[in-house]
C-alpha positions as CSV (number, residue, x, y, z in Angstrom):
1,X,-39.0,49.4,-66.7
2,X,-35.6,51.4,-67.7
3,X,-35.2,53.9,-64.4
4,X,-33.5,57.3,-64.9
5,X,-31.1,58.4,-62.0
6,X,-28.6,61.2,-61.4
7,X,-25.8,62.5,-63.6
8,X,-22.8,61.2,-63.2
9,X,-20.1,63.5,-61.7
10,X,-16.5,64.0,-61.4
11,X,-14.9,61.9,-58.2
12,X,-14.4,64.1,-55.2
13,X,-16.0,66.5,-57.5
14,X,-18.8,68.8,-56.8
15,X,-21.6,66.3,-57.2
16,X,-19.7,63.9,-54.9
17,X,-19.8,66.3,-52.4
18,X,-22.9,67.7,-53.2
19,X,-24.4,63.9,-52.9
20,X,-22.2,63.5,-49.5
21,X,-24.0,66.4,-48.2
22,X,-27.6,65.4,-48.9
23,X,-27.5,62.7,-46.1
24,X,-27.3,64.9,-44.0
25,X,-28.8,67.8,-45.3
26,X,-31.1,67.1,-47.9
27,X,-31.4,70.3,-50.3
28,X,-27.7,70.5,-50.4
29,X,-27.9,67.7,-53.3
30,X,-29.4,69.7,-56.3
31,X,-26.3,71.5,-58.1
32,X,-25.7,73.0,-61.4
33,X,-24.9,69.4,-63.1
34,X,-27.9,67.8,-61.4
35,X,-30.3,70.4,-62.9
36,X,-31.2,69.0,-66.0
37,X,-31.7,65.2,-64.7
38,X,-34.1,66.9,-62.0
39,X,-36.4,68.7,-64.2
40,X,-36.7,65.4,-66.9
41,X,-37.4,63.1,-63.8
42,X,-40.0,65.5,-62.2
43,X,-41.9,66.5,-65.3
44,X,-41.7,63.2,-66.5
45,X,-40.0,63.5,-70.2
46,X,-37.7,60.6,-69.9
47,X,-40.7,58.3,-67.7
48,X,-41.0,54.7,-69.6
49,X,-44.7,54.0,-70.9
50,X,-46.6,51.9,-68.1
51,X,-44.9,53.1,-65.0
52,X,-47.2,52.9,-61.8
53,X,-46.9,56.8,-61.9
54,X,-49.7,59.5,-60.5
55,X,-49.1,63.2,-61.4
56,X,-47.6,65.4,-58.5
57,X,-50.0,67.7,-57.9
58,X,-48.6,71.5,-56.7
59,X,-50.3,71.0,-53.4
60,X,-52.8,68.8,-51.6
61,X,-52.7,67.7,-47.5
62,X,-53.4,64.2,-48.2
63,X,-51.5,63.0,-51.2
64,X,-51.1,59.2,-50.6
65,X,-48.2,57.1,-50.3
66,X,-44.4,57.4,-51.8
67,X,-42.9,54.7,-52.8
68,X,-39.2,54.9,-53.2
69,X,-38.5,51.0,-54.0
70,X,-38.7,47.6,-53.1
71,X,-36.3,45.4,-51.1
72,X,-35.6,42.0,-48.8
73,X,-38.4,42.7,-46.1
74,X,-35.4,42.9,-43.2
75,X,-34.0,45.7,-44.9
76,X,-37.2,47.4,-45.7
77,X,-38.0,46.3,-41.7
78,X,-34.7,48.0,-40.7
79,X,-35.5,51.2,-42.9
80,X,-38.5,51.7,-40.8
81,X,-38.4,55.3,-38.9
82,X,-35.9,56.4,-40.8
83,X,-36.6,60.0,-42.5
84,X,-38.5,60.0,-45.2
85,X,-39.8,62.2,-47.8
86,X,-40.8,65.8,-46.3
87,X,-39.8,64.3,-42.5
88,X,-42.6,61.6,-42.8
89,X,-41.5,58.6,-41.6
90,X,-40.4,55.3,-43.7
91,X,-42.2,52.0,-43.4
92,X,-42.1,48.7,-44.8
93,X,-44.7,47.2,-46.4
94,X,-44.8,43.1,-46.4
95,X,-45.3,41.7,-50.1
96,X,-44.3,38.1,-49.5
97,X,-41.1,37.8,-50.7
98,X,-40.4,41.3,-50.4
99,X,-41.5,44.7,-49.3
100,X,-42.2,48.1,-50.6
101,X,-40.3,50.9,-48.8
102,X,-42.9,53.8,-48.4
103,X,-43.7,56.9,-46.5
104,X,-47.0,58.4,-46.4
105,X,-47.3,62.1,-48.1
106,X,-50.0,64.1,-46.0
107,X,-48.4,67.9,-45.9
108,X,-49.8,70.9,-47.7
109,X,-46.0,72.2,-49.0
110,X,-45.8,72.0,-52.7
111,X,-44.0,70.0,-54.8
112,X,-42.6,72.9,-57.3
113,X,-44.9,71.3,-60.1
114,X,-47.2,74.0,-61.6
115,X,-50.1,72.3,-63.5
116,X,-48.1,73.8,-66.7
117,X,-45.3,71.6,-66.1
118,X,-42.9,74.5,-64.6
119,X,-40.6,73.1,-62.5
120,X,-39.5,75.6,-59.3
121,X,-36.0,74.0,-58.3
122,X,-35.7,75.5,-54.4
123,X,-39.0,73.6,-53.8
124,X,-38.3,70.4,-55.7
125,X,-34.7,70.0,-55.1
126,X,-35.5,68.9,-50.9
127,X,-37.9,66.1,-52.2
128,X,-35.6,64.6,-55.0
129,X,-33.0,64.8,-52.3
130,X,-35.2,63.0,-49.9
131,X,-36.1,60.5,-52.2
132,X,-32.5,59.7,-53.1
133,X,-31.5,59.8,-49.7
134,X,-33.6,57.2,-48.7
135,X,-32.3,54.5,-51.6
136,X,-29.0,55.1,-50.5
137,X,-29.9,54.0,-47.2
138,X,-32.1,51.4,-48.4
139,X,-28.6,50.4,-50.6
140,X,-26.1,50.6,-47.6
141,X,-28.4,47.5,-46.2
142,X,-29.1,45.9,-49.3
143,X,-30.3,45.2,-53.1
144,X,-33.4,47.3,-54.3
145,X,-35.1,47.9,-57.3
146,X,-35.2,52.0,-57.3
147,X,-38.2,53.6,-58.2
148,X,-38.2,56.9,-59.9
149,X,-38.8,60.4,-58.5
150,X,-42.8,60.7,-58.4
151,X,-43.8,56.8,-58.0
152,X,-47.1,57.6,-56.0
153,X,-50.4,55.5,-54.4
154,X,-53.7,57.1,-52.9
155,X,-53.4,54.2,-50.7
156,X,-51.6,51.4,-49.6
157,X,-54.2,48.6,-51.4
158,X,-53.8,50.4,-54.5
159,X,-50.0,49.6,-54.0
160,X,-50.1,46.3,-53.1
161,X,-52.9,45.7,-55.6
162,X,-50.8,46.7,-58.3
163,X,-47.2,45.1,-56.9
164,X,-48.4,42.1,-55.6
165,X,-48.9,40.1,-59.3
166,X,-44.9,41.1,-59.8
167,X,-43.5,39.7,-56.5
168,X,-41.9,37.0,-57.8
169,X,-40.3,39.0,-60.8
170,X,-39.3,41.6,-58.4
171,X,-37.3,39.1,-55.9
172,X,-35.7,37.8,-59.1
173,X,-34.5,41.4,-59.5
174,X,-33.1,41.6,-56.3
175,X,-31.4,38.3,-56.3
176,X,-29.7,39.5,-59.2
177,X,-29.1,43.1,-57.8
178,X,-27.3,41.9,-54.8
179,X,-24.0,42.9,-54.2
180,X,-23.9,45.2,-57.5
181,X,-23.9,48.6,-57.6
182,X,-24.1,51.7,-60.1
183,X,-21.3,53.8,-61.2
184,X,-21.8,56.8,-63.8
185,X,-19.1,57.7,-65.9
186,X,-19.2,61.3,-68.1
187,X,-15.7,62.1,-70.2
188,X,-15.6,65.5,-71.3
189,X,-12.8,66.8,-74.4
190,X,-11.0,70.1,-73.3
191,X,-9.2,69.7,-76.9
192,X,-12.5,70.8,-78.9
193,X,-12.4,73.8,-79.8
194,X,-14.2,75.6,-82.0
195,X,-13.0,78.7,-83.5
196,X,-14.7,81.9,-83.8
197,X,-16.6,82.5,-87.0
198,X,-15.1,85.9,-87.4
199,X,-13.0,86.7,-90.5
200,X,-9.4,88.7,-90.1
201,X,-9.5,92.4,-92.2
202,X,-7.1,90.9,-94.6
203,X,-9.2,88.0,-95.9
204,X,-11.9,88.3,-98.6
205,X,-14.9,85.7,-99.0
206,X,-13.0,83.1,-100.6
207,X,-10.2,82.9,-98.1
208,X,-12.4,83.1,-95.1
209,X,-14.8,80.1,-96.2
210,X,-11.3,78.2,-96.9
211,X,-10.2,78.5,-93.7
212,X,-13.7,77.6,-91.7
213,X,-13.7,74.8,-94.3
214,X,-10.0,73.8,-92.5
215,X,-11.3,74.6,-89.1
216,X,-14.2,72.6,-89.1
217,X,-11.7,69.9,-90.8
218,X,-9.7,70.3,-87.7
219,X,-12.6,69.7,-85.1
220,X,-14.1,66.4,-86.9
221,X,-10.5,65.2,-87.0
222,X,-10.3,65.7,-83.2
223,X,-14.1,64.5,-82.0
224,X,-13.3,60.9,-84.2
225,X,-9.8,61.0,-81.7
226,X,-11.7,61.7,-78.7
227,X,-14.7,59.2,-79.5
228,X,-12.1,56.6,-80.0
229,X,-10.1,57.6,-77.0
230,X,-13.8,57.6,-75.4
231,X,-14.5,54.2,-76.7
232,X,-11.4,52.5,-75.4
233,X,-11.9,54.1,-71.7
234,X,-15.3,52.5,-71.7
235,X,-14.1,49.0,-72.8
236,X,-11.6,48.5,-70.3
237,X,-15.0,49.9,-67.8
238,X,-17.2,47.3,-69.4
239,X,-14.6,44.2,-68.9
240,X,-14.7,45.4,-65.0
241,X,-18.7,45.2,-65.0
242,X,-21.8,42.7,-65.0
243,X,-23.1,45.1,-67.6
244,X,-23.2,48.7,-69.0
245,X,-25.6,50.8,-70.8
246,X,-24.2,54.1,-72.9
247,X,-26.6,57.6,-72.7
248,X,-27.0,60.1,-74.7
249,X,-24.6,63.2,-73.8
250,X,-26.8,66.1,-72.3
251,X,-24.3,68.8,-72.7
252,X,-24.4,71.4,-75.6
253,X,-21.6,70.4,-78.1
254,X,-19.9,73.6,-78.2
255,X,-19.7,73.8,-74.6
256,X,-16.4,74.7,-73.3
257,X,-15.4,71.2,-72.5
258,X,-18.1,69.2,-74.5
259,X,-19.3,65.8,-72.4
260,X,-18.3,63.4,-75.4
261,X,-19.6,60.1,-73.1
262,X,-21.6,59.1,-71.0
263,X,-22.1,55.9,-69.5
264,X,-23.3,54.0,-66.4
265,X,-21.8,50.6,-65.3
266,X,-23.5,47.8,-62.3
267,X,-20.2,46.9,-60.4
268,X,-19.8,44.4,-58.0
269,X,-19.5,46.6,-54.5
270,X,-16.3,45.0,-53.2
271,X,-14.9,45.7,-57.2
272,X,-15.3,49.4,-56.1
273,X,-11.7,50.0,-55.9
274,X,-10.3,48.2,-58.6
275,X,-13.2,49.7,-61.1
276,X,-11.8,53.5,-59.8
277,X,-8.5,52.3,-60.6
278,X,-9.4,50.9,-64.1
279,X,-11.2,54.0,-64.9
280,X,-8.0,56.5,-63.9
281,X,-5.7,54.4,-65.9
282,X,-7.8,54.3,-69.0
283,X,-8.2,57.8,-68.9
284,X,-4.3,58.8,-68.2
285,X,-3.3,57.0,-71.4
286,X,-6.0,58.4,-73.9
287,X,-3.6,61.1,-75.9
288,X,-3.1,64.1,-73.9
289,X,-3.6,66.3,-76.6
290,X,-7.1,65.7,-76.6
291,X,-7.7,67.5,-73.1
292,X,-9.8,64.5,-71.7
293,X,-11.1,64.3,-68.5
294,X,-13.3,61.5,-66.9
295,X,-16.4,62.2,-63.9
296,X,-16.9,59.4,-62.3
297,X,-19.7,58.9,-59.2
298,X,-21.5,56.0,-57.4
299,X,-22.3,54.0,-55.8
300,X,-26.0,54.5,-56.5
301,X,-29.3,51.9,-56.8
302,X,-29.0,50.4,-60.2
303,X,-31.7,52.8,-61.9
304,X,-30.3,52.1,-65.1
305,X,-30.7,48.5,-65.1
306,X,-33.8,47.1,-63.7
307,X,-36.3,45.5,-65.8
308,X,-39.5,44.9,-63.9
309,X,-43.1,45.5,-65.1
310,X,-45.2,46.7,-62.6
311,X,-48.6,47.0,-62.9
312,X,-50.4,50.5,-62.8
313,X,-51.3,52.9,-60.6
314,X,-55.1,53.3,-59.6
C-alpha cells in the first residue's frame, strides 16, 4: 500500500516546530502548511484501493480499535501505556513475528467528519496529532510500517483476522525499514513572477498582447531554470538515499513563492547529518537569481515507502 504522510516543511521552520510541539501538546501540530495533507488523509481522497479502512463516523461511544502501525513486538511491548489516541492508552497486540500497535476508541467526542465529508479542523487536528505522535514514538524505538490516519477495527479478531495472513510480509518490511528514516523535501522559486495583466494608458491592443507574449516568455524561461536547478538538488538527495519517490506539488502556481518540488527520501538515521548537509549545499549553488529556497523536515515513519498488502477490514 503507498501511505500518505505530512508535508514536508522548512528546517527549524514552522512545521518543525509545530511537529516539536505536538509531543507534548498534541493540537499544536496542525498549521497552515499541514492543512491540506490533513483534510486529503481524513476524507480519504489520496487512500490506495484495498486499504483495511472503516469510515470515521462523527460520533459513536464505542468505535473499535485504532491501529497506528505495526512493529518488532518489544517495541510495540514498550509502547504499551503510552498515550494514545484521545488519552486512551496504547497496547501491543502479539502477531508472531510482530505486533500491531493499537489503542481502543470508546469516547463520544467527534472526529470533525460530517457524513458529507466536511472536515472541521479544531476537532480533527488533536487526533491526526495523536496518531502521529504515537509513530514517532513507536520510531524513536524502532522500524514500523505506518498506517494512515483512519486505519480502524470493531474489534481486535477482525484485526488480527485480517493481519495475520501478512505477518511474514510485514516483518520483511520492517527488516528492511530498520535504521531508515523519512525526510521530505519542498523547494519553492521566489524568482517566479508573474506580472500583472494590466496594460499601461500608452499601449494599444497590439502592444499590450506583445508584451504578455514576452512576459509569459520570461516566466517559462525561468520555471525550465528552476526545474533544472530543482532537478540537480534532488540528485545529489537521491545519491544520499536508499530510495526516493517525487510528489506532485500542492501549492497554486502563481503563489507568491510557487513550491516547484517536492520530494521525500528514506535515509539511513545515522546519515541524518550528512543528508542536511547535502541538501544546504545543493541548494546554495542553484543560481541565485532564481530565488530558491529548500523545506526540509523528518525524521518521520517511512509513509511513503511501504508496500504491504493487508487484507480488509470487517
Amino acid at each position: 500500500m503507498n501511505l500518505h504522510g505530512v508535508a514536508a516543511g522548512q528546517v527549524r521552520s514552522v512545521i518543525e516546530e509545530a511537529t516539536d510541539a505536538a509531543r507534548r501538546r498534541a493540537v499544536e501540530i496542525l498549521t497552515a502548511r499541514l492543512t491540506e495533507l490533513i483534510v486529503a488523509e481524513a476524507t480519504g481522497s489520496g487512500r490506495p484501493a484495498g486499504e483495511p479502512v472503516e469510515s470515521v463516523e462523527s460520533g459513536g461511544s464505542e468505535c473499535g480499535w485504532y491501529l497506528y502501525g505495526l512493529t518488532w513486538p518489544s517495541v510495540a511491548a514498550a509502547m504499551t501505556g503510552a498515550a494514545g489516541m484521545a488519552g486512551a492508552p496504547v497496547r501491543a497486540v502479539p502477531l508472531g513475528d510482530v505486533a500491531a500497535v493499537v489503542s481502543a476508541v470508546e469516547d463520544e467526542r467527534p472526529w470533525g467528519i460530517g457524513d458529507g465529508g466536511d472536515v472541521d479542523l479544531d476537532l480533527l487536528a488533536p487526533r491526526v496529532a495523536d496518531h502521529q505522535r504515537v509513530l514517532e514514538e513507536i520510531l524513536e524505538r524502532g522500524p514500523v510500517v505506518p498506517l494512515r490516519f483512519g486505519v480502524m477495527y470493531p474489534e481486535l479478531s477482525a484485526l488480527t483476522e485480517a493481519l495475520e495472513g501478512g505477518v511474514t510480509e510485514l516483518a520483511r518490511e520492517l527488516r528492511r525499514l530498520d535504521g531508515l528514516v523519512e525526510w521530505g523535501l519542498t523547494i519553492e522559486c521566489g524568482g517566479i513572477q508573474v506580472p500583472l495583466p494590466k496594460a499601461a494608458r500608452s499601449e494599444n491592443g497590439r502592444q499590450y498582447l506583445s508584451r504578455r507574449r514576452q512576459d509569459r516568455e520570461v516566466i517559462e524561461r525561468a520555471e525550465t531554470d528552476a526545474a533544472a536547478a530543482a532537478g540537480t538538488v534532488h540528485s545529489a538527495l537521491v545519491a544520499r538515499s536508499h530510495d526516493a519517490v517525487v510528489h506532485p506539488s500542492r501549492r497554486p502556481a502563481r503563489a507568491e513563492k510557487p513550491a516547484i518540488f517536492r520530494a521525500s527520501y528514506l535515509v539511513t538515521r545515522s546519515a541524518t547529518d550528512a543528508f542536511r548537509a547535502a541538501a544546504g549545499q545543493a541548494l546554495a549553488a542553484a543560481p541565485p537569481q532564481l530565488g530558491l529556497s529548500g523545506e526540509l523536515t523528518g525524521p518521520w515513519p517511512a509513509y511513503h515507502f511501504v508496500s504491504v498488502h493487508l487484507g480488509e477490514a470487517v
